[in-house]
C-alpha positions, -999 to 999 in steps of 0.1 A, spaced: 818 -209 356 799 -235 335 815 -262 315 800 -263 280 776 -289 272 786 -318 254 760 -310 222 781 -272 223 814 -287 221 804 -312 196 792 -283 174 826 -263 182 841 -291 170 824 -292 136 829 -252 136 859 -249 150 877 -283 140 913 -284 156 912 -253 173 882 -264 198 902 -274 227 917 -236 237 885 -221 223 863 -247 250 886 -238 275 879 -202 266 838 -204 270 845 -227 301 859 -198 319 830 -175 305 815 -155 340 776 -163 334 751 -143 345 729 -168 371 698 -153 349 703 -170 324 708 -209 306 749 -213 305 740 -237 275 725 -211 258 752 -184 262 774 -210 247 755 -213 221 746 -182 210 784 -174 208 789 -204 184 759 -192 165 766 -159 162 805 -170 152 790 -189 125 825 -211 123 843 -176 124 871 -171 147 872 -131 144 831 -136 150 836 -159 177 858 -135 199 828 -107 192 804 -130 205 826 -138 234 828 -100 241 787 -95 235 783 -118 263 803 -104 290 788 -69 276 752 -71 267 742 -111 268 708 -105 260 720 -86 226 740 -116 219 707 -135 221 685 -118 200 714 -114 173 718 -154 178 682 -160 174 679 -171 209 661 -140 222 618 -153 220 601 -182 243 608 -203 214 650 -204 225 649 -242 231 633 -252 202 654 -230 181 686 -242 200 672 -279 192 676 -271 160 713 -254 156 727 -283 181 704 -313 181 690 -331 209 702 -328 245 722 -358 259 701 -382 276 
């Protein structure tokens, strides 16, 4: 189970606030599919949440369901993913 990049818990943070530490803990123990990008999983469930709690634990659910629904309702779907995830979380981490 991947641990969350630091750009996705930075932006859980600013989502999220003081409830990011059980809710990192929560998308750390997320079973991802080896098919696709952990990082974007992760984010698509912040995106879709859109600093939501109740939207959040949907997400959570749409990625252990139907993952790739989760990315086209995050925006995430296209070739374009990494540009677009660029965007919602910033740069990666050198």
């Amino acid at each position: 189970m991947p641990v969350p990049s630091h750009r996705v818990a930075e932006r859980l943070a600013h989502d999220f606030g003081t409830s990011t530490p059980p809710m990192l803990n929560t998308l750390e123990r997320l079973k991802i599919t080896p098919q696709v990008d952990p990082e974007r999983i992760h984010a698509a469930i912040l995106i879709a949440a859109r600093g939501n709690y109740s939207l959040f634990q949907d997400a959570l659910e749409h990625a252990q369901v139907d993952w790739r629904d989760l990315l086209d309702r995050a925006g995430l779907a296209d070739d374009d993913w990494a540009q677009v995830l660029r965007g919602e979380l910033g740069e990666d981490a050198p």
